[in-house]
TORKOL-4160 file (C-alpha; in steps of 0.2 Angstrom, whole numbers, padded with zeros to 4 digits, m for minus):
192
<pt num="1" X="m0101" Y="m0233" Z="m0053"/>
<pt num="2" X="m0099" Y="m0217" Z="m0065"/>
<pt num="3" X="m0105" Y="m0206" Z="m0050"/>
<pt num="4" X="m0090" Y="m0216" Z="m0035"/>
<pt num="5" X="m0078" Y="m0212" Z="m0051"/>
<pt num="6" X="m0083" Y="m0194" Z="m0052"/>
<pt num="7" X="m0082" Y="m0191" Z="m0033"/>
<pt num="8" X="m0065" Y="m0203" Z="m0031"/>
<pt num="9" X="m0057" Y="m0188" Z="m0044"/>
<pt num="10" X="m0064" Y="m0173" Z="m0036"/>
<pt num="11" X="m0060" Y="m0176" Z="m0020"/>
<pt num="12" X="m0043" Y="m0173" Z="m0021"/>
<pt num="13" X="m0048" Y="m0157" Z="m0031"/>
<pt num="14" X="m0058" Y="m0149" Z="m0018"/>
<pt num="15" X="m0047" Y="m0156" Z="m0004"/>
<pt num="16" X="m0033" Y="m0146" Z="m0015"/>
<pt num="17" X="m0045" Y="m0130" Z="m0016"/>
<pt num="18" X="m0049" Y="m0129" Z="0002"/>
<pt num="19" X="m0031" Y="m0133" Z="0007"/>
<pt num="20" X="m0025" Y="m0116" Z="m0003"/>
<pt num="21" X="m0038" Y="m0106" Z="0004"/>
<pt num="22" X="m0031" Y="m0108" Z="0020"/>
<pt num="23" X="m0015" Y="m0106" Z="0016"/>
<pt num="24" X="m0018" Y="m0089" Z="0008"/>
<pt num="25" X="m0030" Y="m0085" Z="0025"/>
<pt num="26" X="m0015" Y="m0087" Z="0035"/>
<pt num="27" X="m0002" Y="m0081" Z="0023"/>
<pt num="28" X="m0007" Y="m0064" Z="0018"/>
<pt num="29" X="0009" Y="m0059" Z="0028"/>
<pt num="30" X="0022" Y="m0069" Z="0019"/>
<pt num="31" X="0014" Y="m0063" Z="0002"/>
<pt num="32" X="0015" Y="m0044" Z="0009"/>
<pt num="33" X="0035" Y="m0047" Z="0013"/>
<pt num="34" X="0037" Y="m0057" Z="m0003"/>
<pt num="35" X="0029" Y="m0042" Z="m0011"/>
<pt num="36" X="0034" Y="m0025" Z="m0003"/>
<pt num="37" X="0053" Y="m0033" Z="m0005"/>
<pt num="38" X="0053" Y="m0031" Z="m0025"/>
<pt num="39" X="0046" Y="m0012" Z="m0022"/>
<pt num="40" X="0056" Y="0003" Z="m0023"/>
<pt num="41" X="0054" Y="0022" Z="m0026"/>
<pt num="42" X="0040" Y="0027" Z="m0034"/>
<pt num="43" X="0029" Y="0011" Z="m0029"/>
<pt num="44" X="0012" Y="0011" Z="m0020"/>
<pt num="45" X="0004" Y="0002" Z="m0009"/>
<pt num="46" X="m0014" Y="0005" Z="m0006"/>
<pt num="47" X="m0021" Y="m0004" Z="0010"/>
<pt num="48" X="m0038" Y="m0004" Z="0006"/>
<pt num="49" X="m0056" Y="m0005" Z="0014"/>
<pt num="50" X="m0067" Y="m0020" Z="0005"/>
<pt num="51" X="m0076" Y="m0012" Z="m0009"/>
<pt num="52" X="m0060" Y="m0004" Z="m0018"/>
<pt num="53" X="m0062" Y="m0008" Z="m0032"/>
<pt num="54" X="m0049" Y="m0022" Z="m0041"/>
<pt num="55" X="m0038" Y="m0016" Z="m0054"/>
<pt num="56" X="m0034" Y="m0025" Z="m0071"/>
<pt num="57" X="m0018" Y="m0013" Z="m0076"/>
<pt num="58" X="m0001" Y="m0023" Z="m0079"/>
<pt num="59" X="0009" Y="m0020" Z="m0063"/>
<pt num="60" X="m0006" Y="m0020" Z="m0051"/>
<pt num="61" X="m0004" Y="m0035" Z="m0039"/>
<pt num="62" X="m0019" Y="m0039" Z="m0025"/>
<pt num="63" X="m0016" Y="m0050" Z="m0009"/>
<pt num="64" X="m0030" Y="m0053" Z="0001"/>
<pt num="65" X="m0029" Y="m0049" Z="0019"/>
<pt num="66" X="m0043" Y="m0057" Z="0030"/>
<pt num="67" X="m0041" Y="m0043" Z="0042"/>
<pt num="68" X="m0045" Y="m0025" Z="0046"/>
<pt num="69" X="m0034" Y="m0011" Z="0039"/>
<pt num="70" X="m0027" Y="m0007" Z="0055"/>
<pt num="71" X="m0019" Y="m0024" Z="0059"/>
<pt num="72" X="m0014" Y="m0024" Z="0039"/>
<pt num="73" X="m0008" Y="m0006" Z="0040"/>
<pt num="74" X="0002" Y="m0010" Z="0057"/>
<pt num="75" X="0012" Y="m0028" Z="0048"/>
<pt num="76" X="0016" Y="m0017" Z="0033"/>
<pt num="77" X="0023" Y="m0004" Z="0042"/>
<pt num="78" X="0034" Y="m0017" Z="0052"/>
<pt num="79" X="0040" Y="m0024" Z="0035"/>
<pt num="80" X="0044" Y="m0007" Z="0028"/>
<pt num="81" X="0054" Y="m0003" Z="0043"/>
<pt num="82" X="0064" Y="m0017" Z="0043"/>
<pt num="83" X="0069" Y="m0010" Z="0024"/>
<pt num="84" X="0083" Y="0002" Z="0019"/>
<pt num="85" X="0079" Y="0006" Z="0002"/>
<pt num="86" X="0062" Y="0013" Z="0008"/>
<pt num="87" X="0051" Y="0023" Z="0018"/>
<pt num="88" X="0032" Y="0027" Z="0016"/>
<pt num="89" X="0024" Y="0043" Z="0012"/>
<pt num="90" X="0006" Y="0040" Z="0021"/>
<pt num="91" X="m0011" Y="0047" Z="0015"/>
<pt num="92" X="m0029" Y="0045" Z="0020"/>
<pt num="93" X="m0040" Y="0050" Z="0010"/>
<pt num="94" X="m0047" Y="0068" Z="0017"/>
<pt num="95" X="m0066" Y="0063" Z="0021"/>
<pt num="96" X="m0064" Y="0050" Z="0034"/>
<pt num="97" X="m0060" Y="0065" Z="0047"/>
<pt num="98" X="m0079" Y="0072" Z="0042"/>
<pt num="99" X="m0087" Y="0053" Z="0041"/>
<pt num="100" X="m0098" Y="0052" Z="0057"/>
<pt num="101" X="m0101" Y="0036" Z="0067"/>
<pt num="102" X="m0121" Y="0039" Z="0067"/>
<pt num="103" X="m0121" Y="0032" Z="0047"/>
<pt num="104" X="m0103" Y="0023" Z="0047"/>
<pt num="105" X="m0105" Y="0014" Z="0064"/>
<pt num="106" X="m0086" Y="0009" Z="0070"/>
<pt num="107" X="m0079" Y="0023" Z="0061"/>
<pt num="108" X="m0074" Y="0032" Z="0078"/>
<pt num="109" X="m0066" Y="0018" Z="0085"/>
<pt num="110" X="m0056" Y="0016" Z="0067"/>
<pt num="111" X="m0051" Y="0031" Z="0069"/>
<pt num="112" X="m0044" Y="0028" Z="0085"/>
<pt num="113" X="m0035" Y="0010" Z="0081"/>
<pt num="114" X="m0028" Y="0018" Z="0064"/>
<pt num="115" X="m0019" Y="0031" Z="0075"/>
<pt num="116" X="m0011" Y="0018" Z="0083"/>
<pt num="117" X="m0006" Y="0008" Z="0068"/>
<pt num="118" X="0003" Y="0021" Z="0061"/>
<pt num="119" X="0017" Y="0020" Z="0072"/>
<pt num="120" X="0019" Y="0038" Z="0073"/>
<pt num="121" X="0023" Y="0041" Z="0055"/>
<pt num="122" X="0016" Y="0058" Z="0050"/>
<pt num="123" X="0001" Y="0057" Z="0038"/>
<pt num="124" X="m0006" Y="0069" Z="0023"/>
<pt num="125" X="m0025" Y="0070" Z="0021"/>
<pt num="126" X="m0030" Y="0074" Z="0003"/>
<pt num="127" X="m0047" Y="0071" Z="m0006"/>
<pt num="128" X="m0049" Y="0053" Z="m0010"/>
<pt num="129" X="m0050" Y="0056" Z="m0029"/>
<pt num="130" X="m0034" Y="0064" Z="m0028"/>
<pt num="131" X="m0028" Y="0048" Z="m0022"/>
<pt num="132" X="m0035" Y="0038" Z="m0033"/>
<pt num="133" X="m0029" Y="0049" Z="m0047"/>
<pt num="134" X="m0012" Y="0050" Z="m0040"/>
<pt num="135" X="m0013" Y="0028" Z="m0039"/>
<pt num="136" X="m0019" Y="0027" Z="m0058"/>
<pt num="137" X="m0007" Y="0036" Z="m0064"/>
<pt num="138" X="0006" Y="0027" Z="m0055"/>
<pt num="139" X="m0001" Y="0013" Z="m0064"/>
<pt num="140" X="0007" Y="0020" Z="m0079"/>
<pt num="141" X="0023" Y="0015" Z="m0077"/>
<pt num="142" X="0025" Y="0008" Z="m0058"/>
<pt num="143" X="0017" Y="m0005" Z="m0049"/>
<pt num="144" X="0005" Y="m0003" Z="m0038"/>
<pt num="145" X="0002" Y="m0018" Z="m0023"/>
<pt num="146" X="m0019" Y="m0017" Z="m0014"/>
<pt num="147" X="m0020" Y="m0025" Z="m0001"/>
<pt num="148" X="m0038" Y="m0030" Z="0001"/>
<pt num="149" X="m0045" Y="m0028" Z="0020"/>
<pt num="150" X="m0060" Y="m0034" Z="0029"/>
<pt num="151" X="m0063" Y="m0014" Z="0035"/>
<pt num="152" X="m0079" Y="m0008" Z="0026"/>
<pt num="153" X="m0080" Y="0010" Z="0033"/>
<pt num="154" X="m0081" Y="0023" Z="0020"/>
<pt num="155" X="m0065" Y="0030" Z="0014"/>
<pt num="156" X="m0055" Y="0021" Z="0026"/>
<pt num="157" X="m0039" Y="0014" Z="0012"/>
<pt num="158" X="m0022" Y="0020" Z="0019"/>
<pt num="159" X="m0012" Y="0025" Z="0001"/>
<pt num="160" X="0007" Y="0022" Z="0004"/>
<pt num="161" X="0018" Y="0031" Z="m0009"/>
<pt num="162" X="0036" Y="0024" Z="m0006"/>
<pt num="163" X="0051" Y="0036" Z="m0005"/>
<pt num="164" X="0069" Y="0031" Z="m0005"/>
<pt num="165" X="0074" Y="0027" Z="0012"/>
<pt num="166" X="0091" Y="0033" Z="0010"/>
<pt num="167" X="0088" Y="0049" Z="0002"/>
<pt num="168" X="0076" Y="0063" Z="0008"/>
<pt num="169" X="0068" Y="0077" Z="0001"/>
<pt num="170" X="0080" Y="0090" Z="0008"/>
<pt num="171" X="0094" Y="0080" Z="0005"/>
<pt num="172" X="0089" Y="0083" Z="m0014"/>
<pt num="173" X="0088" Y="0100" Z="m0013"/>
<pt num="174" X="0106" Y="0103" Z="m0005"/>
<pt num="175" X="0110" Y="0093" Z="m0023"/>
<pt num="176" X="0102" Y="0101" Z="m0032"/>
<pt num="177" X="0106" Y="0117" Z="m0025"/>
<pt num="178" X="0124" Y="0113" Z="m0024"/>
<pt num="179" X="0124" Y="0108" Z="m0044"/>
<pt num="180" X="0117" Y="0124" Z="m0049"/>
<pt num="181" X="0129" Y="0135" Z="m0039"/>
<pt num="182" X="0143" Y="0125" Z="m0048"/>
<pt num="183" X="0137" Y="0127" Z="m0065"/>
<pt num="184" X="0136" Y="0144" Z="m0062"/>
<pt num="185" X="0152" Y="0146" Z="m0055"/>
<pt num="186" X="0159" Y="0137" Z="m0070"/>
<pt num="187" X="0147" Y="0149" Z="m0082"/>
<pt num="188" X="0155" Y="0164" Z="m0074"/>
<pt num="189" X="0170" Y="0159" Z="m0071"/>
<pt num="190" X="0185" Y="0165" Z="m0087"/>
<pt num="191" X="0190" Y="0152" Z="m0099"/>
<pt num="192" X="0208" Y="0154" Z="m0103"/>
Protein backbone atom coordinates (compact mmCIF):
# COMPACT_ATOMS: atom_id res chain seq x y z
CA UNK A 1 0.00 0.00 0.00
CA UNK A 2 2.91 2.48 1.03
CA UNK A 3 4.48 2.09 -2.59
CA UNK A 4 0.23 2.99 -4.54
CA UNK A 5 0.53 5.89 -1.90
CA UNK A 6 3.96 7.13 -3.07
CA UNK A 7 3.22 6.84 -6.86
CA UNK A 8 -0.61 8.36 -6.30
CA UNK A 9 1.54 11.71 -4.88
CA UNK A 10 4.21 11.88 -7.52
CA UNK A 11 2.33 11.55 -10.32
CA UNK A 12 1.11 14.63 -10.34
CA UNK A 13 4.59 15.91 -9.63
CA UNK A 14 6.20 14.45 -12.55
CA UNK A 15 3.06 15.03 -14.72
CA UNK A 16 3.70 18.88 -13.31
CA UNK A 17 7.63 18.65 -14.38
CA UNK A 18 7.07 17.33 -17.72
CA UNK A 19 4.25 19.66 -18.40
CA UNK A 20 6.82 22.91 -17.66
CA UNK A 21 9.34 21.47 -19.75
CA UNK A 22 7.37 21.73 -22.60
CA UNK A 23 6.12 24.82 -22.05
CA UNK A 24 9.69 26.41 -21.69
CA UNK A 25 10.52 24.16 -25.20
CA UNK A 26 7.99 25.99 -26.89
CA UNK A 27 8.12 29.21 -25.05
CA UNK A 28 11.59 30.32 -25.39
CA UNK A 29 10.17 33.19 -27.65
CA UNK A 30 7.72 34.63 -25.23
CA UNK A 31 10.60 34.60 -22.42
CA UNK A 32 12.95 36.45 -25.17
CA UNK A 33 9.91 39.33 -25.64
CA UNK A 34 9.14 39.20 -21.90
CA UNK A 35 12.89 39.84 -21.44
CA UNK A 36 14.39 42.10 -24.17
CA UNK A 37 11.23 44.54 -23.29
CA UNK A 38 12.87 45.42 -19.72
CA UNK A 39 16.27 46.19 -21.67
CA UNK A 40 17.59 49.33 -22.48
CA UNK A 41 20.96 51.17 -23.22
CA UNK A 42 23.75 49.59 -22.04
CA UNK A 43 22.37 45.93 -21.89
CA UNK A 44 23.56 42.85 -23.68
CA UNK A 45 22.42 40.11 -25.10
CA UNK A 46 24.67 37.16 -25.81
CA UNK A 47 23.06 34.42 -28.13
CA UNK A 48 25.19 31.76 -27.43
CA UNK A 49 26.43 28.41 -28.87
CA UNK A 50 25.87 25.47 -26.16
CA UNK A 51 29.06 25.22 -24.05
CA UNK A 52 29.05 29.03 -22.95
CA UNK A 53 29.39 28.96 -20.08
CA UNK A 54 26.45 29.96 -17.39
CA UNK A 55 26.80 33.00 -15.23
CA UNK A 56 26.08 33.41 -11.50
CA UNK A 57 26.38 37.42 -11.45
CA UNK A 58 23.12 39.42 -10.20
CA UNK A 59 21.65 40.73 -13.38
CA UNK A 60 22.59 37.68 -15.56
CA UNK A 61 19.28 36.15 -16.89
CA UNK A 62 19.43 32.68 -19.01
CA UNK A 63 16.50 31.46 -21.37
CA UNK A 64 16.95 28.25 -22.92
CA UNK A 65 16.36 28.20 -26.57
CA UNK A 66 15.94 24.57 -28.11
CA UNK A 67 17.30 25.95 -31.33
CA UNK A 68 20.34 26.93 -33.35
CA UNK A 69 21.69 30.54 -33.02
CA UNK A 70 20.59 31.55 -36.37
CA UNK A 71 16.87 30.86 -35.96
CA UNK A 72 17.39 32.48 -32.17
CA UNK A 73 19.48 35.38 -33.65
CA UNK A 74 16.79 35.90 -36.48
CA UNK A 75 13.42 36.11 -33.44
CA UNK A 76 15.69 38.44 -31.50
CA UNK A 77 16.34 40.69 -34.17
CA UNK A 78 12.55 40.79 -35.00
CA UNK A 79 11.70 41.63 -31.35
CA UNK A 80 14.38 44.27 -31.37
CA UNK A 81 12.99 45.87 -34.45
CA UNK A 82 9.62 46.11 -33.26
CA UNK A 83 11.35 48.29 -30.38
CA UNK A 84 11.90 52.16 -30.26
CA UNK A 85 14.08 52.61 -27.39
CA UNK A 86 16.60 50.22 -28.93
CA UNK A 87 18.82 49.10 -31.47
CA UNK A 88 21.59 46.36 -31.53
CA UNK A 89 25.20 46.77 -31.93
CA UNK A 90 26.26 43.13 -33.30
CA UNK A 91 29.67 41.23 -32.75
CA UNK A 92 30.99 37.89 -33.56
CA UNK A 93 33.61 36.93 -32.08
CA UNK A 94 36.77 37.25 -34.69
CA UNK A 95 37.86 33.42 -35.05
CA UNK A 96 34.74 32.06 -36.54
CA UNK A 97 36.04 33.68 -39.96
CA UNK A 98 39.35 31.46 -39.53
CA UNK A 99 37.45 28.18 -37.96
CA UNK A 100 37.47 25.58 -40.92
CA UNK A 101 34.70 23.05 -41.75
CA UNK A 102 37.32 20.03 -41.79
CA UNK A 103 37.51 20.12 -37.69
CA UNK A 104 34.10 22.16 -36.96
CA UNK A 105 31.99 20.31 -39.51
CA UNK A 106 28.72 22.63 -40.26
CA UNK A 107 30.66 25.70 -39.62
CA UNK A 108 30.46 26.73 -43.43
CA UNK A 109 26.89 26.37 -43.71
CA UNK A 110 26.63 28.56 -40.17
CA UNK A 111 28.34 30.93 -41.65
CA UNK A 112 26.10 30.97 -44.42
CA UNK A 113 22.55 30.89 -42.33
CA UNK A 114 24.10 33.52 -39.91
CA UNK A 115 24.33 35.93 -42.81
CA UNK A 116 20.98 35.59 -43.42
CA UNK A 117 19.92 35.97 -39.87
CA UNK A 118 21.26 39.09 -39.43
CA UNK A 119 18.79 40.95 -41.38
CA UNK A 120 21.52 43.03 -42.98
CA UNK A 121 22.47 44.79 -39.66
CA UNK A 122 26.37 45.48 -40.04
CA UNK A 123 28.49 43.45 -37.83
CA UNK A 124 31.94 43.99 -35.81
CA UNK A 125 34.42 41.11 -35.42
CA UNK A 126 36.60 41.29 -32.40
CA UNK A 127 38.49 38.53 -30.59
CA UNK A 128 36.30 36.45 -28.42
CA UNK A 129 37.98 37.31 -25.08
CA UNK A 130 37.37 40.84 -25.90
CA UNK A 131 33.88 40.02 -25.98
CA UNK A 132 33.79 38.18 -23.11
CA UNK A 133 35.58 40.99 -21.36
CA UNK A 134 33.44 43.60 -22.63
CA UNK A 135 30.18 41.09 -21.33
CA UNK A 136 31.80 40.71 -17.59
CA UNK A 137 32.19 43.82 -17.26
CA UNK A 138 28.89 44.79 -18.25
CA UNK A 139 27.93 42.58 -15.59
CA UNK A 140 29.07 45.13 -13.18
CA UNK A 141 26.49 47.20 -13.28
CA UNK A 142 23.94 46.05 -16.24
CA UNK A 143 22.28 43.02 -17.07
CA UNK A 144 23.23 40.77 -19.31
CA UNK A 145 20.29 38.27 -21.02
CA UNK A 146 22.28 34.57 -22.68
CA UNK A 147 20.27 32.95 -24.64
CA UNK A 148 21.45 29.29 -24.56
CA UNK A 149 21.43 27.67 -28.24
CA UNK A 150 21.57 24.15 -29.50
CA UNK A 151 24.52 25.54 -32.07
CA UNK A 152 27.77 23.77 -30.89
CA UNK A 153 30.31 25.11 -33.51
CA UNK A 154 33.28 26.82 -31.88
CA UNK A 155 32.88 30.58 -31.28
CA UNK A 156 29.79 30.85 -32.86
CA UNK A 157 27.84 33.28 -29.87
CA UNK A 158 26.35 36.44 -31.42
CA UNK A 159 27.18 39.35 -28.60
CA UNK A 160 24.45 42.17 -28.92
CA UNK A 161 25.28 45.43 -27.02
CA UNK A 162 22.05 47.45 -27.15
CA UNK A 163 22.32 51.29 -28.12
CA UNK A 164 19.54 53.74 -27.94
CA UNK A 165 17.27 53.44 -30.68
CA UNK A 166 16.53 56.97 -30.85
CA UNK A 167 19.77 58.49 -30.38
CA UNK A 168 22.99 57.73 -32.53
CA UNK A 169 26.46 58.17 -32.19
CA UNK A 170 26.73 61.06 -34.48
CA UNK A 171 23.73 62.58 -33.12
CA UNK A 172 25.98 62.75 -29.97
CA UNK A 173 28.70 64.30 -31.20
CA UNK A 174 26.69 67.36 -32.93
CA UNK A 175 25.63 67.66 -28.96
CA UNK A 176 28.40 67.44 -27.79
CA UNK A 177 30.13 69.56 -30.18
CA UNK A 178 27.36 72.14 -30.19
CA UNK A 179 27.76 72.49 -25.97
CA UNK A 180 31.42 73.00 -26.32
CA UNK A 181 31.08 75.74 -28.89
CA UNK A 182 28.63 77.43 -26.47
CA UNK A 183 30.53 77.30 -23.50
CA UNK A 184 33.15 78.80 -25.31
CA UNK A 185 31.21 81.42 -26.71
CA UNK A 186 30.10 82.23 -23.21
CA UNK A 187 33.78 81.96 -21.90
CA UNK A 188 34.85 84.53 -24.38
CA UNK A 189 32.21 86.42 -24.67
CA UNK A 190 32.52 90.03 -21.95
CA UNK A 191 30.65 90.20 -18.91
CA UNK A 192 29.12 93.51 -18.18
Amino acid sequence: MPNLLHCLILMPVVLLLSACEVSSKDGWKTAVEMQTAQLGYRNWIVIAEASFPAHSRPGTRQINAYEPIPVVLDEVLRVLERTEHVRPRIYTPRELRSVENDFAPGVDEYRTVLDGALHGHEVTELDQDSLLTLVQDAQKSFDVLVIRTTTALPYSSVFLELQPGYWDGESEQRLRADMQRKRMEKLASPTP
